[in-house]
C-alpha positions as CSV (number, residue, x, y, z in Angstrom):
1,X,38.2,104.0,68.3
2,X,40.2,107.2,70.6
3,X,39.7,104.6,73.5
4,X,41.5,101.5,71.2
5,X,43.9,103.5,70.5
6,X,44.5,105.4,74.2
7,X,44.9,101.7,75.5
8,X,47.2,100.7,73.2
9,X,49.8,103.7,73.4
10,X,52.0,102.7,75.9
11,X,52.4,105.0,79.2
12,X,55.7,107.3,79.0
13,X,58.2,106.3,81.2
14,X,59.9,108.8,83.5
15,X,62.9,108.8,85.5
16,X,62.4,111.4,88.7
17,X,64.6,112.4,91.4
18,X,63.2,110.9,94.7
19,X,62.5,114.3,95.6
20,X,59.3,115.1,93.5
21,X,57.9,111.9,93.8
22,X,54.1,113.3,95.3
23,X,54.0,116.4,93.3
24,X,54.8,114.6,90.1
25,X,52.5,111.4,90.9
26,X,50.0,114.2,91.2
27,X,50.5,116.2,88.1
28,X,51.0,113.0,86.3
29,X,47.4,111.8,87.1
30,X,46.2,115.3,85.9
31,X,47.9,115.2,82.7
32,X,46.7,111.3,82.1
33,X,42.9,112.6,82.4
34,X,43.5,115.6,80.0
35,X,45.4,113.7,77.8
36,X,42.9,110.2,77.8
37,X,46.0,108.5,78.0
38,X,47.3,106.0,80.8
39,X,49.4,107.7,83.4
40,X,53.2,107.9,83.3
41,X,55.0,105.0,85.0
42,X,58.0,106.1,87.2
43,X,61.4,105.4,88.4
44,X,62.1,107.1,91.2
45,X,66.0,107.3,92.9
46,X,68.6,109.4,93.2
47,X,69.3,112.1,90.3
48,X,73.1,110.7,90.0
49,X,71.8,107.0,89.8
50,X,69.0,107.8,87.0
51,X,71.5,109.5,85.0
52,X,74.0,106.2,84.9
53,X,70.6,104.1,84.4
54,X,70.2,106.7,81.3
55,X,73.4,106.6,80.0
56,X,73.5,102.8,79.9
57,X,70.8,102.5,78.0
58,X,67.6,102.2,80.4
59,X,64.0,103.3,78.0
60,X,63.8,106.4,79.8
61,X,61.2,109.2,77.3
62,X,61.8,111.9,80.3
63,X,64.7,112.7,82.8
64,X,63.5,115.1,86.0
65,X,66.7,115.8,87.9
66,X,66.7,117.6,91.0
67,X,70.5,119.5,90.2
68,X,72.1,120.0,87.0
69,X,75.0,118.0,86.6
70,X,73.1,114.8,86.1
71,X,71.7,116.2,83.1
72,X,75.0,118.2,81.7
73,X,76.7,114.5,81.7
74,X,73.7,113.5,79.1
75,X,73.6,116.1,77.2
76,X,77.1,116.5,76.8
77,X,77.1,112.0,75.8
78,X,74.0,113.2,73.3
79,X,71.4,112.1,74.9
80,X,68.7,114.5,75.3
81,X,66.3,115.3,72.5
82,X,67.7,119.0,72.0
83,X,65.8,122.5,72.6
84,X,64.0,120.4,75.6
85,X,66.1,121.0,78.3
86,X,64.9,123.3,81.0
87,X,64.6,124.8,84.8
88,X,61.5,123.5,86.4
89,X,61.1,124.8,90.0
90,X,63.7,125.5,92.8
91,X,63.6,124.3,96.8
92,X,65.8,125.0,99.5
93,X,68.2,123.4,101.5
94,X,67.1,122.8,105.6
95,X,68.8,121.4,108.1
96,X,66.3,118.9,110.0
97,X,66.4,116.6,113.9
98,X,63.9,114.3,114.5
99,X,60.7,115.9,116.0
100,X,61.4,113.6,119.0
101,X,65.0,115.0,119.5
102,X,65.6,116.8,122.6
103,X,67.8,119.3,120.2
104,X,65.7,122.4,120.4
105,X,68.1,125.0,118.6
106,X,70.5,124.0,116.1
107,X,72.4,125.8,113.2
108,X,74.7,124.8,110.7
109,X,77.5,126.4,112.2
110,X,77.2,124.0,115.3
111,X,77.1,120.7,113.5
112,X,81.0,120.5,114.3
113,X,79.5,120.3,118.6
114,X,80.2,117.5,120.1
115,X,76.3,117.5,121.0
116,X,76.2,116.2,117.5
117,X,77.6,112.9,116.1
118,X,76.1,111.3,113.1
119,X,75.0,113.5,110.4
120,X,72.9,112.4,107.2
121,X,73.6,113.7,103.8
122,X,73.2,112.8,100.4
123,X,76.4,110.6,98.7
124,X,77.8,111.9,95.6
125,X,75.1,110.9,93.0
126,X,72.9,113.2,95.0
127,X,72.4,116.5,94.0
128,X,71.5,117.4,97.9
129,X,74.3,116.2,99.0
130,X,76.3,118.2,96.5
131,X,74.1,121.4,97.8
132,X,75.0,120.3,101.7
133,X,78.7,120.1,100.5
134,X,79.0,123.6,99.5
135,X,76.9,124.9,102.2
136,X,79.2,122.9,105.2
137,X,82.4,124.2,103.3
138,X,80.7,127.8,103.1
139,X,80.5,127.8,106.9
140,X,84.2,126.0,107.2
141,X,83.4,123.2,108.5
142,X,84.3,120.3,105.8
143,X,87.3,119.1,108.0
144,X,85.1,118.9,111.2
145,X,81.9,117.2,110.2
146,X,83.7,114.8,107.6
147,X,83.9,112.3,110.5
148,X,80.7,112.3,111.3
149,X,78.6,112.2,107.6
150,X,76.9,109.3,107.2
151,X,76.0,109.2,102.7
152,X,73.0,107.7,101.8
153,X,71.6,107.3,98.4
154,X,68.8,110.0,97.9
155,X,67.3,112.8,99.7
156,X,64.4,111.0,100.7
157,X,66.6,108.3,102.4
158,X,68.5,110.8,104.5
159,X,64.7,112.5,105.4
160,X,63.7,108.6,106.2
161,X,66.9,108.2,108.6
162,X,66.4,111.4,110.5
163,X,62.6,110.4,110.8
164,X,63.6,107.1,112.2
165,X,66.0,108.6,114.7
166,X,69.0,106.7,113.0
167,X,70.8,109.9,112.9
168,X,71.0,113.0,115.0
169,X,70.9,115.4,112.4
170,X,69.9,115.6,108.5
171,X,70.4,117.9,105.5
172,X,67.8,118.1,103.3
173,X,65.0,119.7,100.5
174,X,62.6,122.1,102.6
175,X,59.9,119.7,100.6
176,X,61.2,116.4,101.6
177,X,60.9,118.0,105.1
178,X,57.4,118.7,104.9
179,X,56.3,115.5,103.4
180,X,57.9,112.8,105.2
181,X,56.4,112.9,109.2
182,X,58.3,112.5,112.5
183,X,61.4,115.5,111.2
184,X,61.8,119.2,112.5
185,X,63.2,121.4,110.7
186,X,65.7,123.7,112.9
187,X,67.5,125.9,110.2
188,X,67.6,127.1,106.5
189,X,70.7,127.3,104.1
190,X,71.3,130.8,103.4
191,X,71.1,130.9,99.5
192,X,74.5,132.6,99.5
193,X,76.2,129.5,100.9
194,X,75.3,127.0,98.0
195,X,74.5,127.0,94.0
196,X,70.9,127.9,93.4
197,X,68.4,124.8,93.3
198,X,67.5,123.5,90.1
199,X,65.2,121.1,89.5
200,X,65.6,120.3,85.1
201,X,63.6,118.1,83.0
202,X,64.2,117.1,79.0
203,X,63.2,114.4,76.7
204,X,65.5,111.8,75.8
205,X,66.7,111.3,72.3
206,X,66.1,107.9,72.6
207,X,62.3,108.0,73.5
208,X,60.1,106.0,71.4
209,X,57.0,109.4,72.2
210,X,59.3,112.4,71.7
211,X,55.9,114.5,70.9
212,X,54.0,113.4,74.1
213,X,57.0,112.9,76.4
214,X,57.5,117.0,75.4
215,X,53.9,117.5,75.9
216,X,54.0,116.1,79.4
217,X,57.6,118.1,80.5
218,X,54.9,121.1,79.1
219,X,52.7,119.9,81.6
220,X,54.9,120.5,84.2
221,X,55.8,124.4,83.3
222,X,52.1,125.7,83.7
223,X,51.1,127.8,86.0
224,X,48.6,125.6,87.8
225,X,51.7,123.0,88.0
226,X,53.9,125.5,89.7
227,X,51.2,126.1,92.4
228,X,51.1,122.4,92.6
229,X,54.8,122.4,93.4
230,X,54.6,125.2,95.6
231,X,52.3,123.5,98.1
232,X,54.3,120.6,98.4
233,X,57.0,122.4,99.7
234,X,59.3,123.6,96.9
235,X,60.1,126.9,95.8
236,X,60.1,129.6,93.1
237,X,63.0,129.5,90.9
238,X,66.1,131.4,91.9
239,X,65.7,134.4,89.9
240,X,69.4,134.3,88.3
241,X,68.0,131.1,86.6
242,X,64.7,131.3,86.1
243,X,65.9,133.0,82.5
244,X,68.3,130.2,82.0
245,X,67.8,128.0,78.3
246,X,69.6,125.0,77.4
């Protein structure tokens, strides 16, 4: 009878940034077999782009944002169960060439060189891109690379263009760097020069499983989770908001 009824639950439906997508496939299988339920299905895009999916009424029972401000706008329309809100795991933010590039050294301050023309970065609904904003204006040089930017619509895309040589130069999540092949990673973002990387996840008010859509964003807060996300590149949580409730 567990089995009849396992089958019959339907599978929680989560909207991730593009960003976890390996670590939280992973964990998701994990929880399915602990649980004897059928895995999560997924919708993976850009933080900025789930959020307007959310907010227009797409059956979403858990929202994993890589940045904040995605999930202030639904919480401030109403729209996350409350007391479910919280900070996940952090990353950082690296500057990456194609592995093929005859670039060998390169540092944020000399993306304004000439050496350097077209420059991938998240567009606005992109919590990366916000990240790469503040940490091009930190080192003055908004004015300078402006030109040069080319947006794309998630993290992963920007990783995916530097890969494919489309661009000569890409900011992006250390973890997105480490999982897709063909990018070199040539400098880090000092933490000073951005806001501190938050990855959040809640339950939406709407979800039709509030008690195992919380259950699975539990899931994702154990220890043996956070080594999970640890080896796929990401990071500890920036100590000034690893204390942080919502």
């Amino acid at each position: 009878m567990g089995a009849v009824r396992a089958a019959s639950t339907p599978p929680l439906l989560v909207s991730a940034a593009a960003s976890l997508t390996e670590p939280i496939q992973a964990l998701a299988q994990s929880f399915a077999r602990q649980k004897g339920a059928e895995t999560p299905r997924f919708n993976f895009a850009a933080s900025g782009v789930l959020q307007q999916q959310i907010q227009q009424g797409a059956p979403v029972d858990v929202f994993l944002s890589a940045g904040p401000r995605p999930m202030d706008a639904l919480q401030k329309a109403g729209l996350l169960l409350a007391g479910t809100r919280r900070n996940l795991i952090g990353n950082q933010l690296v500057l990456v060439v194609p592995s093929q590039s005859p670039i060998r050294s390169l540092s944020f301050s000399g993306l304004g060189s000439k050496a350097i023309g077209r420059i991938a970065i998240g567009d606005r609904t992109v919590p990366a891109g916000d990240y790469a904003r503040q940490t091009l204006a930190s080192y003055k040089l908004t004015a300078a690379v402006e030109p040069k930017l080319v947006p794309l619509g998630s993290v992963r895309a920007v990783a995916n263009a530097v890969a494919a040589g489309n661009v000569d130069a890409g900011i992006v999540y250390r973890s997105d760097a480490l999982q897709v092949a063909g990018l070199r990673i040539v400098a880090a973002a000092p933490p000073a020069s951005h806001a501190p990387i938050r990855y959040q996840g809640a339950v939406l008010k709407a979800s039709r499983q509030p008690a195992r859509a919380r259950a699975f964003l539990d899931s994702l807060s154990t220890p043996a989770a956070h080594q999970v996300f640890l080896r796929h590149g990401f990071s500890p949580l920036p100590a000034s908001s690893a204390l942080e409730s919502h």
